[in-house]
Residue, then its C-alpha position, 0 to 999 in steps of 0.5 A: x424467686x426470693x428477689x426480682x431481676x432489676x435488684x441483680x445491679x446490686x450484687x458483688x459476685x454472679x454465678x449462672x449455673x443451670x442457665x444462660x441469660x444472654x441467650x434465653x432470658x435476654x432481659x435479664x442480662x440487663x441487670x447482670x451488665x449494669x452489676x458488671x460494670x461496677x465491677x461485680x465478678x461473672x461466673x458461669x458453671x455450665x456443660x457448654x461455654x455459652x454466649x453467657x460465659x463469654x461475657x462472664x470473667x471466669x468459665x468452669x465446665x460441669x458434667x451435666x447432672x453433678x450439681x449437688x456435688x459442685x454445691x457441697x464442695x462450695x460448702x466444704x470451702x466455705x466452712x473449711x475456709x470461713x467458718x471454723x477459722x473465726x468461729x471461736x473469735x465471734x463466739x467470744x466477741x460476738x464481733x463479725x470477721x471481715x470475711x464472713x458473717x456469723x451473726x446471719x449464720x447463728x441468728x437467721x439460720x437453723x445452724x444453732x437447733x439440736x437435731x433428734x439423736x436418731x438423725x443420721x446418715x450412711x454413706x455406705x448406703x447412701x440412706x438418711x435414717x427413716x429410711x423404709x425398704x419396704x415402701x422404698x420411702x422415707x419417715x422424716x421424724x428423725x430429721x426434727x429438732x430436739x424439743x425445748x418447751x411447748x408452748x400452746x396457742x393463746x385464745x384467750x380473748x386478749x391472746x394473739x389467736x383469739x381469732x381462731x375461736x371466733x364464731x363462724x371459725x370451724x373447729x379445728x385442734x390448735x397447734x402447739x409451738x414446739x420450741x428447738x433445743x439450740x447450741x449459739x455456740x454451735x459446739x454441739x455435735x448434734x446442732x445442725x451445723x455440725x451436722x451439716x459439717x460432719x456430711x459435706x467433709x466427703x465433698x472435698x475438692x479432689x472429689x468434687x472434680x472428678x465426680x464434676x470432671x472439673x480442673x481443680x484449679x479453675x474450680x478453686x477460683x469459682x469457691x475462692x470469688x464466690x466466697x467474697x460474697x460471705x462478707x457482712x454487706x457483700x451479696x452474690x446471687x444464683x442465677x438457675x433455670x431449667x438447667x437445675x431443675x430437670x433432674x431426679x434430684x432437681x428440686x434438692x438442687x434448687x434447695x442446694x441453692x437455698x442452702x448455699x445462699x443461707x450458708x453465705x448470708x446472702x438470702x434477703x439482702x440487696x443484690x442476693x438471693x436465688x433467681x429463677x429465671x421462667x423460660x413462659x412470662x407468665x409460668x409464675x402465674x400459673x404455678x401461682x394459680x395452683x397449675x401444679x398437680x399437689x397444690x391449690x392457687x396460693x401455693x395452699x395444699x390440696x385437699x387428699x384422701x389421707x391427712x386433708x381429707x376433712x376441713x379440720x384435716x387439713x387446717x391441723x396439717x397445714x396450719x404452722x404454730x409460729x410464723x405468718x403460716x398460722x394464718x392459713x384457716x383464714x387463707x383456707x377459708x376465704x378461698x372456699x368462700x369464693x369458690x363456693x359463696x353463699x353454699x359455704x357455711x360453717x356447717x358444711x365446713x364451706x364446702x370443703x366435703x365438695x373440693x377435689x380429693x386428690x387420691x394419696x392412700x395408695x401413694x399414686x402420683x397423679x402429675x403430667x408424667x404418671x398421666x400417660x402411664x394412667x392411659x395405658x392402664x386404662x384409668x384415664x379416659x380422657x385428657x385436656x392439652x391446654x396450652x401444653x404439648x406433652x407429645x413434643x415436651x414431655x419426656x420419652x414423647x413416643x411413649x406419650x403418643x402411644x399412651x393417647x392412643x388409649x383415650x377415648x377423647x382428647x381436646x388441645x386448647x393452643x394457637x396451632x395445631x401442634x403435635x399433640x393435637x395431631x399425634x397420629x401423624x407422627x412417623x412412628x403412629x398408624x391412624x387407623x389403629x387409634x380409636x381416640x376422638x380429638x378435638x382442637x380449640x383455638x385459643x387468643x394469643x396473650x396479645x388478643x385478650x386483656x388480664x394480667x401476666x407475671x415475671x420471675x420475679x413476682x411481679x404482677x401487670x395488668x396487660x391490654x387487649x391489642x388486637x382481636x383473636x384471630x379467626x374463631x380463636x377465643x381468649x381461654x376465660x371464654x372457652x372455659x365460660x362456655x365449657x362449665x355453662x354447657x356442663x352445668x346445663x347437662x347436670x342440671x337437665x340429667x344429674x349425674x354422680x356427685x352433682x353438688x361439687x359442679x352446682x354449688x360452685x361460685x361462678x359468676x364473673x360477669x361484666x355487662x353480661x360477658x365472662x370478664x377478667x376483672x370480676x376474676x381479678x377482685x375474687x383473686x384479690x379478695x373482698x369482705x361480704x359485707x358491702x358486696x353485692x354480686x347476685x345483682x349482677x355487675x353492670x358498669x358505667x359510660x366511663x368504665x369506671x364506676x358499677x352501676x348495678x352490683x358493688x364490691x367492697x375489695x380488700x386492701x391486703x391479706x391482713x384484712x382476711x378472716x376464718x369466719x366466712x366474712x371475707x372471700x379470697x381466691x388467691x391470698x399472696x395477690x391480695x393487694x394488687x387490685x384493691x381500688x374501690x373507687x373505680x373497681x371497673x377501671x383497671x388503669x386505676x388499680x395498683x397492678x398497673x403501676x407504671x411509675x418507673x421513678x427508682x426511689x432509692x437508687x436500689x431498683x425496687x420500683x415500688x411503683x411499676x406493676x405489683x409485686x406479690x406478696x404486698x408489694x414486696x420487691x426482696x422477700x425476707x427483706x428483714x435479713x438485710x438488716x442486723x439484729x440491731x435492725x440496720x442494714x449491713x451496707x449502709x449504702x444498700x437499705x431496704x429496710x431500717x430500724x429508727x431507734x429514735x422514733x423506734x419504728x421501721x423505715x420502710x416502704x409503707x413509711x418512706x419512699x426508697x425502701x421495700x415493704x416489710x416482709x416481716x412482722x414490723x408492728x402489731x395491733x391490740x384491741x382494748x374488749x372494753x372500749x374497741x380502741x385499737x392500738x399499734x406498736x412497733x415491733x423491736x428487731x428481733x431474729x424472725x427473718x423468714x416468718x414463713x416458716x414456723x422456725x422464723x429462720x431458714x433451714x441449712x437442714x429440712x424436714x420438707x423434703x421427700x428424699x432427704x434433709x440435706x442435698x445429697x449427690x446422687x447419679x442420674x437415672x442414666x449416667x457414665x458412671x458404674x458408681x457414686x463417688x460419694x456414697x455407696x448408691x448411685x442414684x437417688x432412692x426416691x426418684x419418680x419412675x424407678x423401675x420396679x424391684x425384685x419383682x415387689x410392686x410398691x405403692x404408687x404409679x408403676x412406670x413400665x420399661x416402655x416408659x423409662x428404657x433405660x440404656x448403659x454407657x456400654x451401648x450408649x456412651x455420651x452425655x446428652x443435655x437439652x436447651x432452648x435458643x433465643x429464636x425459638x420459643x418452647x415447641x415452637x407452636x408460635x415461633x415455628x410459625x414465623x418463616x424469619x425465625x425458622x430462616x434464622x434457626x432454620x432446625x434441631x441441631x447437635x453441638x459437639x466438641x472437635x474431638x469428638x467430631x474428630x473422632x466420629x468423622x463429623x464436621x458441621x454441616x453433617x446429618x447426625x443421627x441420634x438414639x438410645x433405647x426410646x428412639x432415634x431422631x436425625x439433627x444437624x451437627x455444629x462441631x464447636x469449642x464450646x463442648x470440650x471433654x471432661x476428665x471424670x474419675x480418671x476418663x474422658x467423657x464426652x457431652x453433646x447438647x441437643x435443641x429441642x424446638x422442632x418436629x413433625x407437625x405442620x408448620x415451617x420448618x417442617x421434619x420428618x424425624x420425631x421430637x428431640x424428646x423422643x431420647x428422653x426417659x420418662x423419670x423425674x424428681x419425687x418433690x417437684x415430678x419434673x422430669x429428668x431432660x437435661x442429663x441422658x446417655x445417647x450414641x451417635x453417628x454420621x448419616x445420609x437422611 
């Protein structure tokens, strides 16, 4: 999330796509009405007309799973209508039109940049070049740009990466800045604009409604309202959930997003950017906290078996050769010291031959869905369920049962005993036909246990115990205390293969001689060797301030990280968050729990409630609400500004009212003779988004697996015999495609029982999942509260009149559910709220499911299996999230 929910007050246009904040992210709603009332336009593009239309100014239903084809008809509109219109009058005048804002384009976007000649894309085949029949993969050399110069790194000693040569620094070969071919014109035909130009002509509005089953009058007023927010000082913001995300394109609809904001100079500026909105308050921290199969904490790369499988691997791939990212050596590098502490040297490349290789020479995938698969084929023996419930969440959840029947044990860590934790009880599961050993372990609410918990929008805050576990139910830092003590002991006592990894390892986060989560919380935010003391062991004072045995010397922020083993960091963008050394024991007195709720500045940054990570940061790429000049494009919405008198940034490390820099705003030289250090300001430049090495943001991108630009593909199970942008109908990458011509591929084979796929010819209605406001997930804590099931007492299926009318159902009536992965019973509710589309010339029809309920023992108990038991296990290949939220299913009336 490039900005934070209290910054929606300021923007012009909202479009909710893929989301319902009055009903799911309620608070959110909040900001979105304040931004209503002073007259900002609400837009909702959603399959069901939700409570969130009802408060929005314009509706437009979409067929569930056609996202990329409503964004790129938004494209064609905005170059049809903006772009080409003025193009030629900015280049001449260098002066920005009314309605739109060239000089974002050109300047902080890759518009400009030359792309390789052999950069392509046929939509006959519906294939980008790089292409690879045989591996049924893609080489994405052809998506770079056209090279202008090189340009090494300078290590000299008064040179910018002097630091990499250090001693203690490993070795590592150093990048070289690869600067682009550009066209500021943007006449070239192979800049990136025109390119992007030339690909989304197809996506024209007569298309676009009949792939999306849209009428083209309300469509038009969606592009027409959203264009506004293209004017210099105007912003729109994209509000996205689960809704884009679960498909097998879901991570290109979340760069369909980027790109849309890009295109409309909306990213870092007030009221902009892209708002993903968590459905768990704390789903940002895990995903922070490297809770995903392909990264480490801080969004740092595992370590593999191919190009990160040696610490100089892995610094020469993922260290960028421009932007902040060519710090990672020192991110890198400090992460392994915490983890490892006095065992990582220099010599052992800090531990790094003793971290975790995740397995990727034979292209096997290893995420939550391929799991199952790794049961059946008897590779995984034994699994942890911690704080999941895959046999209720997970896709096609009677395949999921069937794969743990295979383990030979299971532990489920949660609140209840929830369906994973008793998934032999299933309807369709035979007790003593599974050989598995379950355990269960009770774990804290987040209520019972102190520690911290993040929102969507990066906003870190240290929460209270409120009361105790109940029962012999422990906080998880206990549990896993006590899992790793019992662990190490075995070890110890009877060794075992590759005992280094588990023995060498750092762990010692103890308070007064209990597993604590702020010893935890100063690893996280990092603290230089010197002047740290941890072996003495951590003992605190009366007051729970002070330490009276052991010290730490905590860092202020990542600026101060080094590579040379001198500082240790476990989580690099905290860095900052707790970094009051004056009463380290006392985190009431640390910047993550700020509770000053003064609104300096009037824009809703409240720099001083909670931390927003990274530094503080309220809106990232803050540096593209300012023009080239530095000055903010609405003068009456600044975040950060350029003093051309005193020839510094204002901003919030200078004056209160404006964010932290999210930039390089000064640098700092130290003189080898006398060790003075100097700081200057840095004048505006173009470097918006320093993250990437580009230091602009990418309309086109190399970083994706299935394509450089969003491209509509059909869901892996649709009402369509063909795509009507291209000649493929669904995507060529997606994860759990079905194997070929009987050519097994590299990688994890997903069998038929995993994926079942059904035809429209059996199967003839669209389904889509979704959450309600009464329950919360799989219900694990929300089923156990008999006024939430009384309120919502079961699953339940919306469905139009007419299709009601034709099915011969009303509300009220059981309704029995199924495709070729299973059949479940729910609750009708015939609504205006579904209506039948026009696709292609057809009526479709969509129906939506809840998903909350189930057979396991708590209220509100059914014996029907879960709503995801319909699901198809397949997913996008970037992110591995699998496809809930499009799926063909029949219906029919029933008296179970």
């Amino acid at each position: 999330m490039t900005t934070h929910w209290c910054d929606m007050q300021n923007t012009d246009v909202i479009l909710n796509i893929g989301s319902n904040s009055v009903e799911n992210h309620p608070v959110s709603s909040k900001w979105l009405h304040k931004a209503h009332d002073k007259g900002a336009k609400w837009m909702v593009v959603d399959p069901r007309y939700t409570r969130t239309a009802e408060q929005a100014d314009i509706y437009c239903p979409i067929r569930s799973g056609t996202d990329i084809a409503f964004y790129g008809g938004l494209y064609n509109y905005i170059i049809t209508n903006l772009i080409e219109p003025g193009l030629a009058e900015y280049t001449r005048t260098g002066k920005n039109p009314s309605n739109y804002n060239f000089e974002y384009l050109i300047n902080y976007t890759n518009a400009s940049y030359i792309l390789m000649e052999e950069y392509e894309f046929d939509p006959e085949t519906g294939l980008f070049s790089g292409w690879n029949e045989e591996s049924e993969s893609y080489d994405a050399h052809s998506w770079h740009y056209e090279t202008e110069e090189e340009v090494p790194w300078d290590t000299s000693v008064t040179g910018a990466y002097n630091w990499s040569v250090a001693e203690g620094v490993p070795e590592f070969e150093k990048p070289v800045l690869t600067v682009p071919k550009k066209d500021a014109t943007l006449q070239n035909e192979r800049c990136v604009y025109q390119k992007f130009k030339e690909h989304y002509s197809r996506y024209d509005m007569d298309t676009v409604c009949k792939v999306c089953g849209m009428d083209k009058e309300d469509l038009e007023l969606v592009y027409s309202t959203w264009a506004t927010s293209c004017a210099p000082g105007k912003a729109g913001t994209i509000l996205y959930a689960l809704g884009q995300t679960q498909h097998t394109y879901g991570a290109q609809n979340t760069r369909a997003m980027s790109v849309l904001q890009l295109l409309s100079g909306n990213i870092g500026v007030p009221g902009g950017g892209v708002c993903a909105l968590r459905g768990e308050p704390n789903v940002q921290g895990a995903t922070d906290m490297g809770m995903l199969v392909n990264e480490q904490p801080a969004y740092l790369k595992w370590s593999n078996t191919t190009d990160r499988d040696t610490l100089a691997h892995w610094l020469e791939s993922q260290t960028y050769s421009d932007g902040y990212y060519t710090n990672k050596p020192k991110f890198m590098i400090s992460q392994l010291k915490e983890f490892y502490g006095d065992n990582a040297t220099v010599k052992n490349d800090y531990g790094y031959d003793w971290w975790p290789k995740v397995p990727s020479h034979d292209g096997s995938d290893w995420s939550e869905m391929s799991s199952f698969e790794k049961m059946k084929e008897g590779t995984m023996k034994g699994y942890y369920a911690w704080g999941m419930n895959p046999c209720h969440s997970a896709p096609n959840t009677g395949n999921v049962r069937r794969s743990m029947a295979h383990l030979d044990w299971a532990v489920t860590i949660d609140q209840v005993i929830t369906e994973t934790a008793s998934f032999w009880d299933a309807p369709d599961m035979n007790a003593e036909e599974i050989g598995t050993t379950c355990y269960f372990l009770p774990c804290a609410l987040i209520y019972e246990k102190p520690g911290t918990i993040l929102n969507s929008g990066r906003w870190i805050q240290w929460r209270q115990q409120a009361v105790e576990p109940w029962d012999e139910a422990k906080p998880d830092y206990e549990i896993c205390d006590l899992l790793w003590r019992e662990i190490v002991r075995l070890y110890k006592e009877e060794g075992g293969v590759a005992t280094d990894p588990i023995l060498k390892l750092k762990w010692d986060y103890y308070l007064d001689g209990k597993i604590d989560p702020r010893p935890v919380s100063w690893a996280l935010n990092g603290y230089a060797l010197e002047g740290s003391d941890w072996k003495s062991g951590f003992k605190s004072d009366a007051k729970g301030e002070k330490l009276t045995s052991g010290s730490i010397n905590l860092l202020s922020g990542y600026a101060n990280l080094a590579a040379d083993g001198s500082t240790a960091c476990g989580m690099w963008i905290y860095s900052g968050f707790y970094s009051n050394n004056e009463a380290p024991v006392s985190a009431e007195s640390q910047p993550v729990y700020g509770r000053d709720n003064t609104d300096y500045g009037g824009l809703g940054l409240y720099n001083k409630w909670a931390y927003s990570w990274p530094d503080n940061r309220r809106v990232i790429y803050n540096r593209a609400s300012a023009d080239m000049n530095g000055q903010p494009w609405n003068k009456d919405k600044c975040l950060v500004k350029w003093d051309k008198k005193a020839k510094a940034w204002l901003t919030g490390k200078t004056a209160d009212g404006f964010d932290n820099p999210d930039f390089v705003a000064s640098k700092s030289a130290t003189d080898p003779k006398t060790g003075v250090v100097t700081t200057t300001a840095i004048e505006p430049n173009n470097k918006a988004f320093f993250m990437l090495w580009e230091q602009n943001g990418r309309l086109e991108s190399y970083g994706m697996v299935d394509g450089p630009l969003p491209e509509h593909f059909e869901p892996f199970e649709t009402p369509m015999s063909e795509n009507l942008l291209n000649g493929r109908l669904n995507s060529p990458c997606f994860l759990g495609r079905p194997e070929t011509a009987g050519k097994k591929r590299k990688g994890t084979q997903y069998v038929d029982d995993s994926t079942r796929h059904a035809t429209v010819d059996e199967y003839p209605y669209v389904a889509t999942t979704y959450s309600v406001t009464e329950h919360w997930q799989t219900g694990a804590q929300t089923r156990a509260c008999p006024a939430l099931v009384e309120a919502m007492p079961g699953d339940m299926i919306e469905m139009s009149r007419e299709l009601a009318k034709e099915k011969g159902i009303q509300t009220g009536d059981k309704i029995r559910v199924w495709n070729r992965r299973a059949s479940v019973v729910v609750t009708a509710v015939v609504t205006p709220r579904l209506r039948p589309l026009t696709v292609n010339g057809k009526t479709q029809h969509q129906i939506g499911l809840t998903h909350h309920y189930s057979w396991s023992k708590l209220f509100g108990l059914t014996t029907h299996g879960a709503v995801n038991d319909l699901t198809p296990n397949v997913g996008d290949p970037n992110s591995q999230t699998p496809e809930y939220k499009a799926f063909l299913v029949n219906i029919e009336k029933t008296t179970v």
